[in-house]
C-alpha positions in Angstrom: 17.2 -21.3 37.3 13.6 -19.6 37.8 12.6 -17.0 34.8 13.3 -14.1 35.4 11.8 -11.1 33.2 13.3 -7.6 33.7 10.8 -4.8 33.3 10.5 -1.0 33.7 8.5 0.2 36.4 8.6 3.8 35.7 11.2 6.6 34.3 11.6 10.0 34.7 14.1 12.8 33.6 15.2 16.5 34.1 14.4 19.1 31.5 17.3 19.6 29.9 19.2 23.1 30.3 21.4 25.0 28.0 24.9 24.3 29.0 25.5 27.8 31.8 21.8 27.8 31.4 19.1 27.1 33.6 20.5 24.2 35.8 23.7 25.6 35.7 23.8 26.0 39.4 22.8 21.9 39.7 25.9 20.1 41.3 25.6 16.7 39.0 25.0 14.7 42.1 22.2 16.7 43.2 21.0 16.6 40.0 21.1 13.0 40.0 19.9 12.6 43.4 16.9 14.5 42.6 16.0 12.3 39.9 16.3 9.5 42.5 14.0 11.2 44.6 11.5 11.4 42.2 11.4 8.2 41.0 11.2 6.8 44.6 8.3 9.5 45.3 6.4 8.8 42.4 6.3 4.9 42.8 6.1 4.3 46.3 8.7 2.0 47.0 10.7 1.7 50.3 14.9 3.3 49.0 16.1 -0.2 50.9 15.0 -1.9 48.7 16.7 -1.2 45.9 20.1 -3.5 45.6 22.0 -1.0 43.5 22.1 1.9 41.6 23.9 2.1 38.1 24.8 5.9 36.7 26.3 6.8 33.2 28.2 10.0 33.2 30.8 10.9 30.2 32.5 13.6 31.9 34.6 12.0 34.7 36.3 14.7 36.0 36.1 17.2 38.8 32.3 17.1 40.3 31.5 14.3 38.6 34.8 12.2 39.7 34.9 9.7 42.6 31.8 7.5 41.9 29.4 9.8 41.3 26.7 7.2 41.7 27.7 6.8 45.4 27.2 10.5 46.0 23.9 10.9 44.1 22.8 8.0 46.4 23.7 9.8 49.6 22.7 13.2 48.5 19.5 11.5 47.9 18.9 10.4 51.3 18.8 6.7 50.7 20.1 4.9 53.2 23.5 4.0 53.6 23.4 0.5 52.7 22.5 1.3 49.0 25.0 1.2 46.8 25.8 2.5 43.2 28.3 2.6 40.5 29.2 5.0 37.4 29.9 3.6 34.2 31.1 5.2 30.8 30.2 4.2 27.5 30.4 7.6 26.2 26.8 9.2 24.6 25.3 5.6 25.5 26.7 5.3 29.3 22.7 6.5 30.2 21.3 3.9 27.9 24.0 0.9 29.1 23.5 1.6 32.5 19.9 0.4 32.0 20.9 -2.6 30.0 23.5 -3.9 32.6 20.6 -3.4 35.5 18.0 -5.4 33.2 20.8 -8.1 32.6 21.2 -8.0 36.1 18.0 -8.8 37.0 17.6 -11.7 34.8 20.7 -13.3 35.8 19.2 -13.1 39.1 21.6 -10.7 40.8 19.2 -7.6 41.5 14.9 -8.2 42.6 14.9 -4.2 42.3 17.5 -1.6 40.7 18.0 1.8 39.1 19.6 3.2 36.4 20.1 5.6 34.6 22.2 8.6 33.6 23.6 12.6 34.5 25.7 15.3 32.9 26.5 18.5 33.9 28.7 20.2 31.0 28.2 23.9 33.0 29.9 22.0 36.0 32.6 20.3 34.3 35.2 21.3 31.9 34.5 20.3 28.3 37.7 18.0 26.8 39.3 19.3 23.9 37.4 16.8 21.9 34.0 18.9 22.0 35.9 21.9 20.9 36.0 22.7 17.5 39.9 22.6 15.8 40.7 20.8 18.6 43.5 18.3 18.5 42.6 14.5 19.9 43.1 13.5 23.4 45.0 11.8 25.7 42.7 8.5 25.7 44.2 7.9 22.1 47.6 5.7 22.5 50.2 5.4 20.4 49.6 1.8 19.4 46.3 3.1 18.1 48.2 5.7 16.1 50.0 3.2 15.1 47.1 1.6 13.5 44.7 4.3 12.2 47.4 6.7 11.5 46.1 10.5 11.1 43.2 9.3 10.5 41.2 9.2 13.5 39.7 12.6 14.6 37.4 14.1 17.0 33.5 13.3 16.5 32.7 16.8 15.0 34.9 16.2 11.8 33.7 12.8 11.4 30.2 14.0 10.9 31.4 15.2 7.9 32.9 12.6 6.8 29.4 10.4 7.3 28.0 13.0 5.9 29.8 12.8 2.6 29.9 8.7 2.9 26.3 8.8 2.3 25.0 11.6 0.7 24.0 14.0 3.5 23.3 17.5 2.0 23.7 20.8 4.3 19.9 21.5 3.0 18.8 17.9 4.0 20.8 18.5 7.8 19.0 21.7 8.3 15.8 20.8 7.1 16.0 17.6 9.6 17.4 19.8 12.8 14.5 22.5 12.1 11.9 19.6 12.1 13.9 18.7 15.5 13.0 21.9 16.6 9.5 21.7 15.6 8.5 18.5 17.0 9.6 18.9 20.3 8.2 22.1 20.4 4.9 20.5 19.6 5.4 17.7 22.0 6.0 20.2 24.9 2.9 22.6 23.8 0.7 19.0 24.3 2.0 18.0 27.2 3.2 14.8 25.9 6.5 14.2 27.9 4.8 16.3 31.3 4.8 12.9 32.8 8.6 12.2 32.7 9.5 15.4 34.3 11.1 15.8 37.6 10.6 18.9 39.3 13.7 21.1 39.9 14.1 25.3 40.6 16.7 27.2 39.0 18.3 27.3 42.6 18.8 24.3 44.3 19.2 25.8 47.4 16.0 27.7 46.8 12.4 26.7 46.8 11.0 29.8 45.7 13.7 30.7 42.7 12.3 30.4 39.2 11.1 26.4 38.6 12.7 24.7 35.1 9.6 23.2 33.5 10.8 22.6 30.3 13.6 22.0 27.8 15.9 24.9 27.5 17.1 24.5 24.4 13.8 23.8 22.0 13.0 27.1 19.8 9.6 27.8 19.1 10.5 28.9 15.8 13.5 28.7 13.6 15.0 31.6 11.0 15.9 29.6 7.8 18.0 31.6 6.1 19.9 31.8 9.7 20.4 28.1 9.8 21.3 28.0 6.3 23.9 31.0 7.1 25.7 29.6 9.9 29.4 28.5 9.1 30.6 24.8 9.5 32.1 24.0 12.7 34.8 21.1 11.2 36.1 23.1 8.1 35.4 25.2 5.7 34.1 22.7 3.2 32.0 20.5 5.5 28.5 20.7 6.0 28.3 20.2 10.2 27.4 23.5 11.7 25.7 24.5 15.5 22.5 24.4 14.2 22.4 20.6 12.7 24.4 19.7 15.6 23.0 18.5 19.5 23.8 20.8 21.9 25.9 21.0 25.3 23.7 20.8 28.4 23.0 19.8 31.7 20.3 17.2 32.6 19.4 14.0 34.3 17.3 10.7 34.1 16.3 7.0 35.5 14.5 4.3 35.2 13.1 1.9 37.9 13.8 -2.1 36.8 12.2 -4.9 38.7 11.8 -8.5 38.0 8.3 -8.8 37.0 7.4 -11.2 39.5 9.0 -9.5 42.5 7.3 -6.3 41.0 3.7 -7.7 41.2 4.1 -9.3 44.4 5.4 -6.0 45.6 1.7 -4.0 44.1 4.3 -2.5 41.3 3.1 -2.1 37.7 5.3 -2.8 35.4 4.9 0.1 32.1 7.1 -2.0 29.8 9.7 -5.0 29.1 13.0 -5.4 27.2 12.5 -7.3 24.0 16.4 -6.8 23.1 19.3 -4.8 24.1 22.6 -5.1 22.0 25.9 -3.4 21.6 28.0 -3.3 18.5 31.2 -1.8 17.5 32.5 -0.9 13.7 34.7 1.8 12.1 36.3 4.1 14.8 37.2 7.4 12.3 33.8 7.2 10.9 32.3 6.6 14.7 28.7 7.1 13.9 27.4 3.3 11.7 27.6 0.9 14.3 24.3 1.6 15.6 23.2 -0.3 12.2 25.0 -3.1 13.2 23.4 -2.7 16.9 20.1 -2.1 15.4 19.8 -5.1 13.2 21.9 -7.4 16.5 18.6 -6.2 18.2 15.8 -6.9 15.6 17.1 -10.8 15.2 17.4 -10.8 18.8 13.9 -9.9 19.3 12.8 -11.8 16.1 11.2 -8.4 15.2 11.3 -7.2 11.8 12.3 -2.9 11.2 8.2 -2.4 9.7 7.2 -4.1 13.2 8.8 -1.3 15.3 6.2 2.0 16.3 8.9 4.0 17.2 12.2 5.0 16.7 15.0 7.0 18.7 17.8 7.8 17.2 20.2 10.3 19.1 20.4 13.1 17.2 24.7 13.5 18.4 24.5 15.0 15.0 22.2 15.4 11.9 23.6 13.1 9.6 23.5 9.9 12.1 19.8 9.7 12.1 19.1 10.2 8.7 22.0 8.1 7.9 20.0 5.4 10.2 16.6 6.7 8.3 18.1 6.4 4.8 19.8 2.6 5.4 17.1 1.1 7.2 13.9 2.3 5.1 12.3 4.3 8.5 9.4 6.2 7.7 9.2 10.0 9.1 6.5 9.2 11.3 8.0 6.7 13.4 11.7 8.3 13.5 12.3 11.0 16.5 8.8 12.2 16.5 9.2 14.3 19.9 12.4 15.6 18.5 15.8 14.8 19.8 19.4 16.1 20.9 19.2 18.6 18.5 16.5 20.5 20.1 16.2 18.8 23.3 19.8 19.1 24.4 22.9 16.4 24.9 23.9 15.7 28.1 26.2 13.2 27.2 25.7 10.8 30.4 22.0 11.2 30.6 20.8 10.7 26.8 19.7 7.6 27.0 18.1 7.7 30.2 16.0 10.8 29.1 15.3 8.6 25.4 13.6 6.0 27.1 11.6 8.1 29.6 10.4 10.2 26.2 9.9 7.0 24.2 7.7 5.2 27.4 5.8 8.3 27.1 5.2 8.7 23.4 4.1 4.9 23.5 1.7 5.2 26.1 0.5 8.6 24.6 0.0 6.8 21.3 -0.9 3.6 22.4 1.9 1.9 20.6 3.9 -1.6 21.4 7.1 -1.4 20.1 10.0 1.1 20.6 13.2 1.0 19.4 16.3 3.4 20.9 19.5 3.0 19.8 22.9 5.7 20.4 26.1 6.0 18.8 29.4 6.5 20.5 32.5 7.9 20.4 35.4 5.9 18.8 32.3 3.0 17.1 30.4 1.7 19.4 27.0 1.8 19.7 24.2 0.5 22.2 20.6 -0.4 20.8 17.4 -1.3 23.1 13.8 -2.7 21.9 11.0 -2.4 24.5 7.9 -2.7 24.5 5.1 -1.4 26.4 2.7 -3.9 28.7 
C-alpha cells in the first residue's frame, strides 16, 4: 500500500458561551454547520470534496439526536452527497472524531475529511449525572453493579476522590483554576487564539444582533477569598467546588484532515501532522488517570520523550486532573495549559477536543513551537491522547 500521511490543514472553533448564555439561541446543528462553513471559507476547498464528516457530541438527546453530523452537513449547505456521522466517547468524542478521520486517511479510506466536535448544554437537557447529589444513570447495568458495587459514582464525587488519591489541596485547586482564569484572559487580550475563531451573532437568525467574539466564561479578574468561600459541590468534606470546576456551555469546532499528498497536489498547506494518537482505559470510579496511561501509549508511540513535548493540553474537566497529570509526569508550568482551559474557557462536552487542538495549533504557531501534546479524560476511564506537531 502507498504511504499515506494524515495531516491538518486548518482548525477552527466557536467561542465558547456560558451554558443559557450567549449562543444559547444556537440550534447545535447550526452551530456545527457554521463551523463547517468556516472552515470550507477559510481554506478554499470545493464541500464535494470532502468524503465524510465525523462529529463528537456527548449529549445525544433531543436536538442533538438523529445523526447530528447529517444535519450539520445539510444545514451547512454542502451538497447532498456528503455524508457524516456522530460518535460518543464522552469529554473526548471531539478529540476521537479527529483520530478516527486521521486513521482514516492512512488506511486509505478518506483523500479529504472533517472532524471535529459540538455541544449545546442550553439546548439539551443536562443528565442527572452533571447534577450535583444526583444518583447514577441509566447507562450503568446491573452486571456492572454487580462488579463495582456502590462504588461507582458520578464524575463530580470522583474528583474528590482523585483529589485525596494524590494529594490535591482546595488551596492548590483554586490557585490552579484562578491561573486558568488568568491565562486565557491574557491569551484573548493578545489575540493569540483570534485566528481559530469562527464568526457567529448572538442571533442566528440575525446579522445585525450582538456578534460573540470571545469566550464567555473567562473572568478578567478573580475575588480570592470568593473562590476560597465557595462550598464543595460533592459533599461537605470534599474539596470540588464551581470555581475549580469546568463549566457548562455551548460551543463548537473542526479540523480539516488531508493526506499530505493529495493536499499539496490540491495547493493545500498542511499546518501540522499526527505524531501519535492513543486511547487507554483504567479505573472506572476513580475515571480521571487513564490519560497517564494514554499519555505515555502516545510518547512510545511517537518515540518522544515528556521533556521533548512544547506543549501540553490537559482538559481542565476538573482541577485535580491536570495537576494530577502535572504532578505524575514532572510537566513544567510553562508548557501545561498555557492559554488556559475548561475551567475558564468553558466545557462543551462534544466539542472539547476539537476547540484543544484549534488553541494548541495556534499557540504553536504563535510560539514557534514543534511539539504539542492534548490528551482528555472520560467518563467511566477512558481516555484519548494526541501528539502533533506543527510543519
Amino acid at each position: 500500500m502507498t504511504h499515506r500521511e494524515p495531516v491538518i490543514i486548518d482548525a477552527v472553533r466557536t467561542p465558547v458561551g456560558k451554558r443559557g448564555g450567549a449562543l444559547h439561541r444556537w440550534h447545535p446543528a447550526d452551530l456545527f454547520a457554521q463551523t463547517l462553513r468556516a472552515l470550507v471559507d477559510r481554506s478554499g476547498i470545493d464541500p464535494a470534496d470532502v468524503d465524510d464528516v465525523i462529529v463528537g457530541a456527548v449529549l445525544q438527546q433531543d436536538q442533538q439526536t438523529g445523526n447530528l453530523g447529517r444535519h450539520a452537513v445539510l444545514a451547512a449547505g454542502f451538497p447532498e452527497s456528503v455524508p457524516a456521522v456522530t460518535i460518543d466517547r464522552q469529554c473526548g468524542s471531539g478529540q476521537q472524531a479527529v483520530s478516527f478521520a486521521a486513521q482514516g486517511v492512512a488506511a486509505g479510506a478518506y483523500d479529504l475529511v472533517i472532524a471535529g466536535g459540538v455541544e449545546s448544554m442550553s439546548q439539551v437537557p443536562l443528565p442527572p449525572s452533571l447534577r450535583p447529589g444526583a444518583p447514577l444513570g441509566p447507562q450503568y447495568s446491573p452486571r456492572e453493579f454487580a462488579r463495582y458495587g456502590d462504588a461507582l459514582t458520578p464524575q463530580g464525587p470522583s474528583s474528590d476522590l482523585l483529589n485525596t488519591r494524590f494529594g490535591l489541596t482546595r488551596p492548590a485547586l483554586d490557585a490552579f483554576s484562578a491561573r486558568s482564569h488568568e491565562r486565557a484572559a491574557a491569551a484573548a487580550a493578545d489575540g493569540r487564539l483570534r485566528d481559530a475563531l469562527v464568526p457567529l451573532t448572538e442571533d442566528p437568525s440575525d446579522p445585525a444582533s450582538a456578534p460573540v467574539t470571545a469566550d464567555q466564561g473567562v473572568r478578567t479578574s478573580l475575588d480570592a477569598d470568593k473562590m476560597a468561600s465557595l462550598k464543595p459541590a460533592f459533599g461537605p468534606d470534599g474539596t470540588t467546588t464551581a470555581g475549580n470546576s469546568s463549566q457548562l456551555s455551548d460551543g463548537a469546532g473542526a479540523l480539516l484532515i488531508a493526506d499530505r499528498a493529495w493536499a499539496e497536489r490540491h495547493g493545500l498547506r498542511p499546518r501540522a501532522r499526527f505524531r501519535a494518537m492513543t486511547v487507554a482505559a483504567a479505573d472506572p470510579v476513580i475515571q480521571f488517570t487513564a490519560i497517564l496511561d494514554a499519555t505515555r501509549k502516545a510518547l512510545t508511540a511517537a518515540s518522544l520523550s515528556v521533556d521533548e513535548i512544547d506543549r501540553f493540553e490537559v482538559n481542565e474537566a476538573f482541577a485535580g486532573v491536570p495537576l494530577m497529570f502535572q504532578q505524575q509526569l514532572s510537566i513544567p508550568d510553562e508548557k501545561l495549559n498555557v492559554n488556559g482551559g475548561s475551567v475558564s474557557i468553558g466545557h462543551p462536552l462534544g466539542s472539547t477536543g476539537a476547540r484543544m487542538l484549534a488553541d494548541l495549533l495556534c499557540e504553536l504557531d504563535q510560539g514557534g513551537a514543534r511539539l504539542g501534546l492534548q490528551t482528555i479524560c472520560e467518563a467511566a476511564g477512558t481516555a484519548n491522547t494526541t501528539i502533533i506537531e506543527r510543519i
